[in-house]
N, C-alpha and C positions, 0 to 999 in steps of 0.2 A: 649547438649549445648557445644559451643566450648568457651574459654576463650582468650581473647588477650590482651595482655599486652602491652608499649606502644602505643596504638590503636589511637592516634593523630598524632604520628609520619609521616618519610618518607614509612617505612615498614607497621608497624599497620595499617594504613589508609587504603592502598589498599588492606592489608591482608581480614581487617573486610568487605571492599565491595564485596571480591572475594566469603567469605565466606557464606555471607548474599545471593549473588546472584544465590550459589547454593543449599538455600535452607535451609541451617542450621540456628538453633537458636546461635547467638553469644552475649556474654558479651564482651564488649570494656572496658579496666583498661584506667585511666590512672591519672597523681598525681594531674592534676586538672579539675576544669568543663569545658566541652567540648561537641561542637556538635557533633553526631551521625547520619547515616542513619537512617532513620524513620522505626520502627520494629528491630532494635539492641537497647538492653539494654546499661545502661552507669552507671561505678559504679567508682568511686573514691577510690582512693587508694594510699598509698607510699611502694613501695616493698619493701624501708628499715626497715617499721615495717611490715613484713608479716602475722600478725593474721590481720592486717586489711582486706587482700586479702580473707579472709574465708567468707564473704556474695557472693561473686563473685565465687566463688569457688564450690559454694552450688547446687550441682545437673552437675556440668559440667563434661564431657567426656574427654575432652583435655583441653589442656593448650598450648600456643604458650607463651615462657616465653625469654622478650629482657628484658635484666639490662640496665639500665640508668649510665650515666658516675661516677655519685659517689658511686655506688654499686661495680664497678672495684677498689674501694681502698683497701688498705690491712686488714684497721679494717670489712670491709664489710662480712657479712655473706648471701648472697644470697644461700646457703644450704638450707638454712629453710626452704624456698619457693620450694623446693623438696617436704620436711618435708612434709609442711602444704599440698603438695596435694596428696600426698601418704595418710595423714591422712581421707584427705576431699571425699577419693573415684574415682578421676581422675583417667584415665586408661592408656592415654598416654598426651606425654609432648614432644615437639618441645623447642628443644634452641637453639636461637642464637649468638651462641660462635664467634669465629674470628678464620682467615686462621693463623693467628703467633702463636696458638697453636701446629701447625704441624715446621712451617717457627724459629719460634724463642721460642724454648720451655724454655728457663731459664729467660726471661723478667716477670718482677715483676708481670705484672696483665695478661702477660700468666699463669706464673703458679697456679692462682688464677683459672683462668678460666679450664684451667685442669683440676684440683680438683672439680670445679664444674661438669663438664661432667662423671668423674669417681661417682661421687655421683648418676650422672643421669642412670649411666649405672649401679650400684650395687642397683638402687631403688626398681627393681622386676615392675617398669611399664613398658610399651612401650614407645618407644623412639627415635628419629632421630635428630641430631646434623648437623646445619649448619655455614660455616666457609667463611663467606663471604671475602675475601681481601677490598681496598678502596673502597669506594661510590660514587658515580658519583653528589649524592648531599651534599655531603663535598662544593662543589661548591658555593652553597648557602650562604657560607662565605663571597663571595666577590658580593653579590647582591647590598648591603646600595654602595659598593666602585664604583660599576660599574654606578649606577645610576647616583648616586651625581658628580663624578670624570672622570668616563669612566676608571679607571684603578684598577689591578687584582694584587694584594699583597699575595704572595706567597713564602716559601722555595725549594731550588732544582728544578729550574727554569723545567729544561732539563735530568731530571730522572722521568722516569714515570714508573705506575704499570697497569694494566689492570682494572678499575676501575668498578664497578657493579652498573647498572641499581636497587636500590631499591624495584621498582615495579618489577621486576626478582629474587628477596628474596621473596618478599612477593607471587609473585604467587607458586615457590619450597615451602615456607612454606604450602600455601594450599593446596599442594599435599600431600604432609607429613600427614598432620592431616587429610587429605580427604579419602586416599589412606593408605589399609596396606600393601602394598606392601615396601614401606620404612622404616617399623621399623627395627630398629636396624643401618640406612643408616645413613656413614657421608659424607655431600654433598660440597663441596669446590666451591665455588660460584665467579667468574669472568666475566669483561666483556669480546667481542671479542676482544681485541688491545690492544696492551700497548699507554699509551695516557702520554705525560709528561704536569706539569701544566700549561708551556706557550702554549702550542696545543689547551689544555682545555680554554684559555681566546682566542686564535684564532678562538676556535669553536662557542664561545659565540658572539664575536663581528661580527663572518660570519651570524649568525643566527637575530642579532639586525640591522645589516648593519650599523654597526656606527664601529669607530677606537675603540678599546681597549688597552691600554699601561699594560705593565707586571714589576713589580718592582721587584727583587726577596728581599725576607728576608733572613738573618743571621737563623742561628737555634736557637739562644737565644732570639733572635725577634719572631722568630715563637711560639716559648713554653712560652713566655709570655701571650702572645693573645692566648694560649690553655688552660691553666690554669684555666682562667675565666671560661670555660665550665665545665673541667676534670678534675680528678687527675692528679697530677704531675707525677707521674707512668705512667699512661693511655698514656701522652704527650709523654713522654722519649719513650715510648716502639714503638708506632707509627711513631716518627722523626729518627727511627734508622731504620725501615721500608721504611719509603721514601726516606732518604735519600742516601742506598745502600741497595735497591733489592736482593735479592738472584736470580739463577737462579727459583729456585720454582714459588718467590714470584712474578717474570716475567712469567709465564707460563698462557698458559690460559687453564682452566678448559672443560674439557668435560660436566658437571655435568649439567650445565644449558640446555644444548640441552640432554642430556638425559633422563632427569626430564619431560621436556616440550616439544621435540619435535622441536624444534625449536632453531634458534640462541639466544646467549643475545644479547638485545639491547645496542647497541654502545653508547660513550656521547652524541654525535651527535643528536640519538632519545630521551634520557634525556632532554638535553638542548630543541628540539623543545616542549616538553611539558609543558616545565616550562618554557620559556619564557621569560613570562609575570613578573616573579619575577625580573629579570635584569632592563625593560623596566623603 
């Protein structure tokens, strides 16, 4: 039995179909009730108290293990969740960390996440670390704006990163946990292009065929409106990320075609699948 955390999310979601579709038995986490494919089990849980995660845990192989944005703060102990599955008999563990582990190793909830991974790797399980850069459904942010308004409220208008297809996480994770051939693998996950955010609202209103207008935000406007979701850390660490790229954190990744064989999907394929969420 494989485990997946997040599993209502943009990642979990496809991860549990991929996984389901090849056959495995999968437990889907996640902190509330939620529909499921028919034949995945569904167990509720908060990662921030991880004995909860032990019914779920009970009999399972792996573990695909994403933290939730208040787990990145600095009182957060997401170790435990190692802990408890090295206790519970797990054999190997999928985390997915972030590319500013490698890009920006002194920001507050990189270093956290570090620490996490050096945990994952002194655990004595099997193991592969994936380090996704931005998400292409960040985007999803300006869905309510686009709708109602037609316009896309963003920082850093005209600085972009190569932003990752989601469903391109979650099918690398499937491999990961499917395939031993990536234990011990850290995988740096990109899309094909660096895309800046007014691109990304030209790509949306090419795909709606209606105008789209671009507002840019201050950075102290932006980490406003991130807060609501994140740490104040989480925010800081990300806004110094977009707002001046590294050459790294411009690079596009091999990882994804060599995991899969194949290109990453562009925003371009993002956005046609999702739509409907804009409309």
């Amino acid at each position: 039995m494989i485990v997946v955390t997040g599993a209502t999310g943009n990642i979990g979601r496809p991860l549990t179909q991929a996984l389901f579709k090849a056959g495995e038995q999968v437990t889907a986490v996640s902190r509330h009730a939620a529909a499921v494919p028919e034949g995945v089990r569904h167990v509720t849980a908060d990662l921030a108290e991880p004995a909860g995660l032990a019914p779920a845990l009970d009999g399972a192989k792996s573990l695909f293990l994403l933290l939730s944005g208040d787990l990145h703060a600095p009182e957060a102990r997401p170790g435990d969740i190692i802990d408890l599955a090295a206790a519970q008999g797990v054999g190997k563990v999928v985390l997915l960390s972030s590319q500013g582990v490698a890009t920006r190793p002194h920001g507050t909830t990189r270093i956290a996440m570090r620490a996490l991974e050096d945990k994952l790797r002194a655990s004595g399980l099997d193991w592969a670390v994936l380090r996704p850069g931005g998400f292409a459904s960040n985007a999803l942010a300006w869905a309510e704006s686009i709708r109602t308004e037609g316009t896309v409220a963003a920082p850093f208008g005209d600085t972009g990163v190569p932003v990752v297809d989601p469903l391109d996480i979650a099918e690398v994770a499937a491999a990961c946990l499917l395939e031993n051939r990536h234990a011990g693998a850290v995988h740096t996950l990109t899309g094909p292009e660096v895309i800046t955010p007014r691109e990304q609202a030209e790509t949306i209103a090419a795909a709606l065929g209606t105008p789209v207008r671009f507002h840019e935000l201050t950075r102290a406007e932006a980490k406003a409106g991130m807060v609501r979701a994140v740490p104040a850390e989480l925010a800081d660490d990300t806004l110094d990320i977009i707002s001046a790229p590294t050459q790294e954190e411009l690079s596009i990744s091999p990882d994804v075609e060599r995991v899969l064989g194949r290109a990453p999907h562009s925003f371009g394929d993002w956005v046609a699948r999702n739509i409907a969420a804009f409309r």
